[in-house]
N, C-alpha and C positions, 0 to 999 in steps of 0.2 A: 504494500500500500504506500501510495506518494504523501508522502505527510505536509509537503508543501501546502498543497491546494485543500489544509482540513477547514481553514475556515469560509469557503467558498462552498464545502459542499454544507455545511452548517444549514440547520433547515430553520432556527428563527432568524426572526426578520428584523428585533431589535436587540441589540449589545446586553449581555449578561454581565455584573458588575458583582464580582464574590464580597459581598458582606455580613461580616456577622455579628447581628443585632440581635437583641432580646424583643419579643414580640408575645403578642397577648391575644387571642383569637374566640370566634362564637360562631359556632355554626348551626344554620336553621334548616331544615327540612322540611315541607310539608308533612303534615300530621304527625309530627313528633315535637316534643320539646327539646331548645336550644344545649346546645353543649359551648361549654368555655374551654379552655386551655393556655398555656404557652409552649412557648417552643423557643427556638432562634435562628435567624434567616440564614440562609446557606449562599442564594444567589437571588438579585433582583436584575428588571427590566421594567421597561414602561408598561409592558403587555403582561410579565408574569413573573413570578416569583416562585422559588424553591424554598425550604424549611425544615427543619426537624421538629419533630411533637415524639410525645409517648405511644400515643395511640394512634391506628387509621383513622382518617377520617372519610364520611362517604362519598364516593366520587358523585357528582354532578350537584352535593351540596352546597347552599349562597352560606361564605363566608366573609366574615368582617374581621380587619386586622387592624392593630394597634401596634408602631410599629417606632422602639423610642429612637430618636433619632439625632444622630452625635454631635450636630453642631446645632446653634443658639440663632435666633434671629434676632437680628439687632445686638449681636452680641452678649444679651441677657437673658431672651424669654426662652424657656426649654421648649424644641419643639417634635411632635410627631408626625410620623406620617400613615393615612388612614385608608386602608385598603378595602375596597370590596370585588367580589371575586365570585367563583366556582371553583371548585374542585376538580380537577381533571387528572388525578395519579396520587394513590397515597397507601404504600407499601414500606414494607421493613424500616418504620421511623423517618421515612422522609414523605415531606406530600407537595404536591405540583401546583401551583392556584393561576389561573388565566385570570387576568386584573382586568373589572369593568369600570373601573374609578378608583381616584386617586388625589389623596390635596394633602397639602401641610396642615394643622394644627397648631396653634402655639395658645401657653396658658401662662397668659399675661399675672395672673396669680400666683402662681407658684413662683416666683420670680422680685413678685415685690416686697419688699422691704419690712419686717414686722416693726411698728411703730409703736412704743407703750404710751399710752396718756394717761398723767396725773389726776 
């Protein structure tokens, strides 16, 4: 095999970027109730994201990711980034999510100043 041409034969279409973040997760199913967990990311993209959990989770499940994330906007406010998704592969402690949305977070709270008054 020519190992030159590996990332041309690559079948996604955006840039996979190895990071690993701690991450906090909820998945809902029709007619079941939600399930929580965490995990921590393995690989992200614009389109989809890889992970480890304890457990499978169900493929074609709507999940929602919390997802804490290392630098500060504005150089102060801690911020996340917030995923929503499906499930498309989730075997041997790792699981696949195809991302339908995606925005920053920041909590301007956690971040200000505890003030005592007399």
């Amino acid at each position: 095999m020519d190992f030159r041409n590996v990332r041309e034969m690559e079948r996604r279409v955006n840039r996979r970027y190895d990071l690993r973040l701690p991450l906090h997760y909820r998945v809902s199913q029709r007619g079941l109730p939600p399930r929580a967990g965490s995990g921590m990311s393995c690989d992200l993209s614009t389109s989809g994201i890889g992970f480890r959990c304890r457990r499978p989770l169900p493929v074609g499940a709507h999940i929602e990711m919390t997802i804490a994330w290392p630098a500060k906007y504005a150089e102060m406010y801690p911020m996340d980034l917030v995923i929503t998704g499906f499930v498309v592969r989730s075997d041997a402690g790792r699981t696949a999510v195809r991302v339908t949305s995606r925005k920053f977070r920041t909590d301007a709270l956690a971040a200000a100043p505890y003030r005592a008054s007399a």
